[in-house]
LUMROKOL-573831 format. One record per residue: residue number from 1; z, y, x of N, C-alpha, C in turn. Coordinates in pm, whole numbers, plus 50000, padded with zeros to 5 digits. Layout:
! LUMROKOL-573831
+-----+-------+-------+-------+-------+-------+-------+-------+-------+-------+
|   i |  n.zz |  n.yy |  n.xx | ca.zz | ca.yy | ca.xx |  c.zz |  c.yy |  c.xx |
+-----+-------+-------+-------+-------+-------+-------+-------+-------+-------+
| NUM |     Z |     Y |     X |     Z |     Y |     X |     Z |     Y |     X |
...
+-----+-------+-------+-------+-------+-------+-------+-------+-------+-------+
//
This chain:
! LUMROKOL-573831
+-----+-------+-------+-------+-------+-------+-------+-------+-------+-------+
|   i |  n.zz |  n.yy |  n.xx | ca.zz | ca.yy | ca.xx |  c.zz |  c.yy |  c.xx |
+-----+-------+-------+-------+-------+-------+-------+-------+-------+-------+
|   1 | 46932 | 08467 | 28877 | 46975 | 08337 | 28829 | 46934 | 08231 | 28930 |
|   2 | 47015 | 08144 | 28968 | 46987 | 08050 | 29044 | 46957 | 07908 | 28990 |
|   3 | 46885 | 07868 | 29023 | 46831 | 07715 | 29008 | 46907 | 07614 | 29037 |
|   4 | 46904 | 07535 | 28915 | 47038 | 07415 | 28959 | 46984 | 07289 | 28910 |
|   5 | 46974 | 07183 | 29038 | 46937 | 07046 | 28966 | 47108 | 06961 | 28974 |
|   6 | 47107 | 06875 | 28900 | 47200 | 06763 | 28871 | 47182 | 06625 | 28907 |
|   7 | 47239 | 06562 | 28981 | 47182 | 06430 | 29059 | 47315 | 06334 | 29001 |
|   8 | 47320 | 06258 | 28943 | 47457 | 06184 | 28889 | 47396 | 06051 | 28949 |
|   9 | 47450 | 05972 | 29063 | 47442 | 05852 | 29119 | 47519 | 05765 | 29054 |
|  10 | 47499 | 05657 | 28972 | 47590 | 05592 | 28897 | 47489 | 05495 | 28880 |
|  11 | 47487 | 05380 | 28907 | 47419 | 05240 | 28895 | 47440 | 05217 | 28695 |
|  12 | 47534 | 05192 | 28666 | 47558 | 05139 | 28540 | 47522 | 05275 | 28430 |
|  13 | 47522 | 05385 | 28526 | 47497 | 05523 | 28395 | 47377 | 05513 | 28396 |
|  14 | 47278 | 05431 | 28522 | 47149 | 05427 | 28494 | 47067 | 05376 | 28397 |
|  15 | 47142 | 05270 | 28375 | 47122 | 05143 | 28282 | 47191 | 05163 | 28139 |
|  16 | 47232 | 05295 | 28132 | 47284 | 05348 | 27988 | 47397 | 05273 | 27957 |
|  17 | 47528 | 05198 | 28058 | 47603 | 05158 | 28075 | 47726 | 05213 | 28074 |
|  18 | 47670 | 05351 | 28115 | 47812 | 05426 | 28101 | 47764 | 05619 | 28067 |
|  19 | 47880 | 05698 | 28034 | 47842 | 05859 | 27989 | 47855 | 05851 | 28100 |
|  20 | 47754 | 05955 | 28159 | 47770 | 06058 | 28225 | 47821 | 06211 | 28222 |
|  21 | 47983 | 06208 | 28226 | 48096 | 06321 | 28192 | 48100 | 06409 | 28325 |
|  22 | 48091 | 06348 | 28448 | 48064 | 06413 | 28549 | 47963 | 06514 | 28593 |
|  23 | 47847 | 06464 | 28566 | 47681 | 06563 | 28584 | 47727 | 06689 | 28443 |
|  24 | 47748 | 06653 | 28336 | 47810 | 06722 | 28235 | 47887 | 06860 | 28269 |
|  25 | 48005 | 06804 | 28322 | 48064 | 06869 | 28417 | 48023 | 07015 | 28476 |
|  26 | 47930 | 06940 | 28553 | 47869 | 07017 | 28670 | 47828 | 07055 | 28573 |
|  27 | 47714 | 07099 | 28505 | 47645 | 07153 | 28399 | 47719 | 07272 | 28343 |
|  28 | 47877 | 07250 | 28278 | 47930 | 07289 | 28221 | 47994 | 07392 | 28273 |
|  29 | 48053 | 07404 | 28443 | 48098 | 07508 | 28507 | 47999 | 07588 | 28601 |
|  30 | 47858 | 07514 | 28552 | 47767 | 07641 | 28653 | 47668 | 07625 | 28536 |
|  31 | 47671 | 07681 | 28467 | 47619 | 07751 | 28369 | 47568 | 07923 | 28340 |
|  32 | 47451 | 07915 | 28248 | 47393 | 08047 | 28257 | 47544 | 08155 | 28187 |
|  33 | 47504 | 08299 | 28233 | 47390 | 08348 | 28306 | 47360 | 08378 | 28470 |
|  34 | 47450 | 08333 | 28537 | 47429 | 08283 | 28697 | 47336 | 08164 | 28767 |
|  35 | 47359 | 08032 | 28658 | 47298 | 07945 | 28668 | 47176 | 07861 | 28561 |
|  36 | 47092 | 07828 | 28617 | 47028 | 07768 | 28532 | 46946 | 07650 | 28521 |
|  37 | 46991 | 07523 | 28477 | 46989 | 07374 | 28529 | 46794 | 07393 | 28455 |
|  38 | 46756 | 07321 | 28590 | 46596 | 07282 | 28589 | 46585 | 07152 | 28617 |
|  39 | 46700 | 07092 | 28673 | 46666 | 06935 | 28686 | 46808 | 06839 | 28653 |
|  40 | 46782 | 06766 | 28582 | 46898 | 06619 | 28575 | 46857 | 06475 | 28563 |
|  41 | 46882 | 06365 | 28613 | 46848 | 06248 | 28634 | 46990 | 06184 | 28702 |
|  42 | 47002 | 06025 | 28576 | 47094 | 05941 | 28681 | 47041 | 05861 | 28743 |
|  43 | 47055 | 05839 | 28862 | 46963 | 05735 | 28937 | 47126 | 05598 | 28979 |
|  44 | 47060 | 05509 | 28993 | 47141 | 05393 | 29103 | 47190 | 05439 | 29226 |
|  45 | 47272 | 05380 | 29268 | 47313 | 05359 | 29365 | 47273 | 05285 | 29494 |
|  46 | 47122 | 05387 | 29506 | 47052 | 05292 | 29591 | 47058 | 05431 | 29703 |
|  47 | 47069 | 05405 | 29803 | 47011 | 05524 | 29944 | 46838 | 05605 | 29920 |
|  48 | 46760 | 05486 | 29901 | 46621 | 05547 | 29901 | 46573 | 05624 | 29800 |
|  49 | 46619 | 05602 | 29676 | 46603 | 05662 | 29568 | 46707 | 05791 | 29570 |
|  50 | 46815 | 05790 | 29599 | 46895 | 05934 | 29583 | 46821 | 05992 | 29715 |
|  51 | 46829 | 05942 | 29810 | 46706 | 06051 | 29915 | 46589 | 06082 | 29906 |
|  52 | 46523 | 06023 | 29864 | 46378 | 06053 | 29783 | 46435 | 06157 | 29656 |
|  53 | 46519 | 06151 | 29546 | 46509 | 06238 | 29447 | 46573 | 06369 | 29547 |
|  54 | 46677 | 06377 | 29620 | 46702 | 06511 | 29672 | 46614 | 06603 | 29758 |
|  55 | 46507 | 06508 | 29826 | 46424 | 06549 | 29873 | 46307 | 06619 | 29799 |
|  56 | 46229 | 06520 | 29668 | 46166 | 06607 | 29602 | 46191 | 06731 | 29492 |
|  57 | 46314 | 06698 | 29476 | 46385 | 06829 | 29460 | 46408 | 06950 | 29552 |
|  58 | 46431 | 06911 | 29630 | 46454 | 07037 | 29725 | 46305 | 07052 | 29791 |
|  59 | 46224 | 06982 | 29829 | 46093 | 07028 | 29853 | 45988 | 07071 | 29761 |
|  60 | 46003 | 07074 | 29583 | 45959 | 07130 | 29510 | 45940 | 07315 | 29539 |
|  61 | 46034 | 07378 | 29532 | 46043 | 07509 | 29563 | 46100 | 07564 | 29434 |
|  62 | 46133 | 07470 | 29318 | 46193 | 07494 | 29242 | 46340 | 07498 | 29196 |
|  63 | 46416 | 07449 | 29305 | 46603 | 07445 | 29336 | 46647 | 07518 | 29388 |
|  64 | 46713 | 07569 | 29370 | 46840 | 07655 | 29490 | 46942 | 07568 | 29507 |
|  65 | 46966 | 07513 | 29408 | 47065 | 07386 | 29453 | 47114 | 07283 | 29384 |
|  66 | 47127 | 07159 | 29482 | 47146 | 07022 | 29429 | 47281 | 06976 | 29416 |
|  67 | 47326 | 06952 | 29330 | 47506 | 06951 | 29313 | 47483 | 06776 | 29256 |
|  68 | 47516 | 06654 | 29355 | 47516 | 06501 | 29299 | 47646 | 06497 | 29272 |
|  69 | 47668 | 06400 | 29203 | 47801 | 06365 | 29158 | 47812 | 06220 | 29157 |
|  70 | 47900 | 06110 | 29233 | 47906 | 06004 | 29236 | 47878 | 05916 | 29401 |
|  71 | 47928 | 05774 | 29422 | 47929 | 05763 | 29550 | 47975 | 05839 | 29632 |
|  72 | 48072 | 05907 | 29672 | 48105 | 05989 | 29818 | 48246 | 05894 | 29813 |
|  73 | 48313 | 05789 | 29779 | 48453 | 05737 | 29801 | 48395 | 05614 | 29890 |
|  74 | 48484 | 05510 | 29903 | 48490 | 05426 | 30023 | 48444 | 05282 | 29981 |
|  75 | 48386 | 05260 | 29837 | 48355 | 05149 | 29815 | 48190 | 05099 | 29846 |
|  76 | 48152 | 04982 | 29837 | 48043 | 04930 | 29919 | 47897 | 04964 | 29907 |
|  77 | 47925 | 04982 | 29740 | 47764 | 05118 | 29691 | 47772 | 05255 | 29757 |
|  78 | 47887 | 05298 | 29782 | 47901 | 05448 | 29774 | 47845 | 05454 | 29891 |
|  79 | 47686 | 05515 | 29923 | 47603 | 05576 | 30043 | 47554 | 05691 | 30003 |
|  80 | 47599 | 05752 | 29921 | 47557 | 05940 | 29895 | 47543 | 06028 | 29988 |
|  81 | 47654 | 05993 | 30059 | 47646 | 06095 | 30186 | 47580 | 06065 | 30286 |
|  82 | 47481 | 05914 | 30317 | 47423 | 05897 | 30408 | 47321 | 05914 | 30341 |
|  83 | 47302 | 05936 | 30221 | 47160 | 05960 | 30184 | 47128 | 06102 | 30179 |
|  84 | 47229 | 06184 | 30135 | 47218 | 06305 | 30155 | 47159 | 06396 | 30351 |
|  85 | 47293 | 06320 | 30392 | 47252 | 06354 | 30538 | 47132 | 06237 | 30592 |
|  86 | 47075 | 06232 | 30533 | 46892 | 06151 | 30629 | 46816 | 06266 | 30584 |
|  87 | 46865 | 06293 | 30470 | 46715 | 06424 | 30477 | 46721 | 06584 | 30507 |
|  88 | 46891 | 06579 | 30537 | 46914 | 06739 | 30532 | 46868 | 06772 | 30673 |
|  89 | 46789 | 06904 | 30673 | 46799 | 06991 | 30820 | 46908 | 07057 | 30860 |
|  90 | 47038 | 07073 | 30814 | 47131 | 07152 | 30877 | 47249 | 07111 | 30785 |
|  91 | 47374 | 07032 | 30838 | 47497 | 07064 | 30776 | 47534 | 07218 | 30748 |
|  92 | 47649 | 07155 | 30653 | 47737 | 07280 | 30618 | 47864 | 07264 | 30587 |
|  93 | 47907 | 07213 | 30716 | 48027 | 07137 | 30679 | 48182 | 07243 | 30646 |
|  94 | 48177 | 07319 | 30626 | 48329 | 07383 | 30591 | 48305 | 07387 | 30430 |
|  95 | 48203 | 07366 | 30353 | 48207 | 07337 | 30272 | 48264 | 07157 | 30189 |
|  96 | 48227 | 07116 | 30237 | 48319 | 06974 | 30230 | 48415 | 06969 | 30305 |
|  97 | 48461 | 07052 | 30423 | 48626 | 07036 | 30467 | 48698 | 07091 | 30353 |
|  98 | 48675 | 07179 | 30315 | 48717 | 07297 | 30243 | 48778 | 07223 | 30086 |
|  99 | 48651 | 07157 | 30049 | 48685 | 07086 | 29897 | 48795 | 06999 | 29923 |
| 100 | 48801 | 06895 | 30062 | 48884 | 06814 | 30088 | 49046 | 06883 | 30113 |
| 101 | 49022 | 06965 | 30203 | 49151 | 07030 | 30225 | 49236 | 07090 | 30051 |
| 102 | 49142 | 07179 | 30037 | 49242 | 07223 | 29878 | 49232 | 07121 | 29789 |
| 103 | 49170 | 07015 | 29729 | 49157 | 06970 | 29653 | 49333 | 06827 | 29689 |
| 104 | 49319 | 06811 | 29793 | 49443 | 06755 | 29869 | 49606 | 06812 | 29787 |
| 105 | 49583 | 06916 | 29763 | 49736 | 06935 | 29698 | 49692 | 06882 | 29531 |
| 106 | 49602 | 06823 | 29555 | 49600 | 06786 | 29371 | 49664 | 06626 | 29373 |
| 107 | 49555 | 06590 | 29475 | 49616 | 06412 | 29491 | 49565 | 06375 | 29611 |
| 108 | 49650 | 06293 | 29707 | 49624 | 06285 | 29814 | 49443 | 06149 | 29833 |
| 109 | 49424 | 06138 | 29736 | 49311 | 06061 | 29732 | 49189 | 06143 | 29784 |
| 110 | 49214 | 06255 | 29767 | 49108 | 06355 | 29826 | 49034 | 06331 | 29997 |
| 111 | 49211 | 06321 | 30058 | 49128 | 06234 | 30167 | 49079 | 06121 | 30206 |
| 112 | 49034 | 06052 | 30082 | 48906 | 05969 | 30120 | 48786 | 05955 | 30094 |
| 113 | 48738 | 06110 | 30064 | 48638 | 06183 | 29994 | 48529 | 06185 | 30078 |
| 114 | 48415 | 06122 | 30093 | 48327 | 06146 | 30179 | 48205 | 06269 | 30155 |
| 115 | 48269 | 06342 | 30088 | 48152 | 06443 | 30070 | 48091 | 06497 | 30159 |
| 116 | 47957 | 06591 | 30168 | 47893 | 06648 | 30253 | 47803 | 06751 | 30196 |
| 117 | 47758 | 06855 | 30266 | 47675 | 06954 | 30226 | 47583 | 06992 | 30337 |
| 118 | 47457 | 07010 | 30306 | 47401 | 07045 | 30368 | 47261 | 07161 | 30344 |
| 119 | 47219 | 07187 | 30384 | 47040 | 07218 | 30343 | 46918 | 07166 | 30384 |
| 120 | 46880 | 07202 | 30298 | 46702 | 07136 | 30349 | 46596 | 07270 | 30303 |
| 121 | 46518 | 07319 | 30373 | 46451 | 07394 | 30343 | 46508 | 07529 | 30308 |
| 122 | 46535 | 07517 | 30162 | 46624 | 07681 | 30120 | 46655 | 07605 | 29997 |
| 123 | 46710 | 07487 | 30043 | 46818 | 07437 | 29887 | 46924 | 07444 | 29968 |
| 124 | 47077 | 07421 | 29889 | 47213 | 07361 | 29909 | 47195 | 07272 | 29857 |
| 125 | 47274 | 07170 | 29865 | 47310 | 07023 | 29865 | 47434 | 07006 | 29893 |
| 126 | 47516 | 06944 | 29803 | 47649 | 06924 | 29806 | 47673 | 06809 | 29706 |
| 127 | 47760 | 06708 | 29772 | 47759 | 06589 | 29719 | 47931 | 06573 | 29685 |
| 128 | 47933 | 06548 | 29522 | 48076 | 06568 | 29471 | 48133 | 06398 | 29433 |
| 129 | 48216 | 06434 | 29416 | 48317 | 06268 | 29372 | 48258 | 06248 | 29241 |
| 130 | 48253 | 06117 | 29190 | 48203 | 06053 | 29079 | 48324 | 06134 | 28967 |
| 131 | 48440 | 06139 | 28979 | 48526 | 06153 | 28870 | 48516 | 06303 | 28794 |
| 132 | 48506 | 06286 | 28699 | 48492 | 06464 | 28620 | 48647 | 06513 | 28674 |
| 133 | 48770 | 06513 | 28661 | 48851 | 06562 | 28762 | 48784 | 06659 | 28880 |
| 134 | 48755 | 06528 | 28964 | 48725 | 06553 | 29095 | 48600 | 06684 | 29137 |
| 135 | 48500 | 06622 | 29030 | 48389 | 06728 | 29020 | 48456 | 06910 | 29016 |
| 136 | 48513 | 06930 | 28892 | 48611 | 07037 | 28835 | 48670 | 07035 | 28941 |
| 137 | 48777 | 07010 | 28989 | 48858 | 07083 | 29128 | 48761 | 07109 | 29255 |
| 138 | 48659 | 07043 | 29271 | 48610 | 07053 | 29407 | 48509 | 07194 | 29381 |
| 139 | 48381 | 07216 | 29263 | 48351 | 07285 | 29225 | 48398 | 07437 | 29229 |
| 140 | 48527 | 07409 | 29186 | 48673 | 07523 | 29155 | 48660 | 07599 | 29327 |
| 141 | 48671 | 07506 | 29399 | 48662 | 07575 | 29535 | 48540 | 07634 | 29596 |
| 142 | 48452 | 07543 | 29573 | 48310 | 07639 | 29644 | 48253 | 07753 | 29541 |
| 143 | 48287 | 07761 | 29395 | 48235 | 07845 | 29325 | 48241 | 08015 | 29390 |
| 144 | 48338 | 08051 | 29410 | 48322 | 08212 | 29513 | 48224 | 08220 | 29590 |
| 145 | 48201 | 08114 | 29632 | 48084 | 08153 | 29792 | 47972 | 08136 | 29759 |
| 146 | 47928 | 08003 | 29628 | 47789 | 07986 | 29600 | 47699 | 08050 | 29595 |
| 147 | 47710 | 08199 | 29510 | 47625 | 08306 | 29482 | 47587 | 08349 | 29654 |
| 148 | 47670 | 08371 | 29719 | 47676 | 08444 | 29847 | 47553 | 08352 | 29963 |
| 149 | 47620 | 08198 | 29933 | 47522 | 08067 | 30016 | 47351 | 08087 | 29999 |
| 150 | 47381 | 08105 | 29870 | 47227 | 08094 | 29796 | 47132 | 08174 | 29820 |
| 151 | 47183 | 08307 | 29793 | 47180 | 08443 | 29860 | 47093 | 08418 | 29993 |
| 152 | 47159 | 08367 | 30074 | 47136 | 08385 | 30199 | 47019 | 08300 | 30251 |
| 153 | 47020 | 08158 | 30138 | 46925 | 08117 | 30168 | 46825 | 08184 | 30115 |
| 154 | 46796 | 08236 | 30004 | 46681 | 08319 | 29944 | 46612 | 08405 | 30029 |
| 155 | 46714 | 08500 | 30091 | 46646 | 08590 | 30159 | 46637 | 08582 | 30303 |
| 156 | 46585 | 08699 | 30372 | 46579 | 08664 | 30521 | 46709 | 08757 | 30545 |
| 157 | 46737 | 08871 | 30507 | 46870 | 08926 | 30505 | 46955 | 08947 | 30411 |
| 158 | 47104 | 08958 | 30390 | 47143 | 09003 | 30267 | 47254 | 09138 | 30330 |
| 159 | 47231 | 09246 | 30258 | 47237 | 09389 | 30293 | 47369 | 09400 | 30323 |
| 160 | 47478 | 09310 | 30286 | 47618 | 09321 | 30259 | 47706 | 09146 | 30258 |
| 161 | 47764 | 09122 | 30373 | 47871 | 09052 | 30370 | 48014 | 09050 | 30259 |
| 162 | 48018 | 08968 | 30156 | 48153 | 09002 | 30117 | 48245 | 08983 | 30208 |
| 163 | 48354 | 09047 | 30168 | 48502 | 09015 | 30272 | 48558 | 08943 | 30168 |
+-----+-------+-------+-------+-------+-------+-------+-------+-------+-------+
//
């Protein structure tokens, strides 16, 4: 079973302003018995605070992985992805080409998706669109490989490549 925290960046969901249907979401399609959520918090839409929470999340030793939801589009709060990438040690970028590219035959809004993935330590980190839509289709695409990502970060080898 893999470890799953929930990061929902939403200024006004902080302030109990608005549901959080998105983190939900996420919750709802990585669910036990594969997954099993150990962390959720909505924070603001601030850089220091979503990099500070992904960080002590992923430097706990208690995540396999951080799935945020919110901020990755083009408006003037949205810094998810620069907060994400200040603390990651290594992109992983065909994972956010990937969501962008297929998620593109849904609505061409996809390409203005600033998502990103990366790792830190032996978490994933992957930063999704605010919209429950968006979450659900992008999700839809990396779900095959997750087990496999995680995998790999866990161990020092894994005995078998899927094809």
């Amino acid at each position: 079973m893999f470890r799953l925290a929930v990061l929902t960046v939403s200024t006004s969901g902080s302030q109990g302003q608005r549901e959080d249907t998105s983190g939900q979401a996420i919750k709802d399609l990585l669910a036990p018995p594969e997954y099993q959520g150990v962390r959720y918090e909505v924070v603001p839409d601030d850089k220091d605070v979503i990099a500070g929470r992904m960080s002590e999340w992923a430097d706990s030793g208690e995540v396999d992985l951080i799935i945020s939801t919110g901020g990755t589009g083009l408006g003037r709060h949205d810094i998810t992805p620069e907060a994400c990438l200040s603390i990651i040690d290594r992109e992983v970028p065909g994972l956010a080409e990937t969501m962008r590219a297929e998620t593109l035959r849904f609505t061409p809004m996809a390409m203005l998706s600033r998502s990103v993935a990366g790792i830190r330590g032996n978490t994933l980190i992957i930063t999704l669109p605010g919209s429950t839509k968006g979450v659900r289709e992008c999700l839809e695409v990396v779900l095959p490989v997750l087990p496999h990502a995680l995998e790999l970060l866990q161990r020092e080898s894994v005995s078998e490549h899927p094809t």
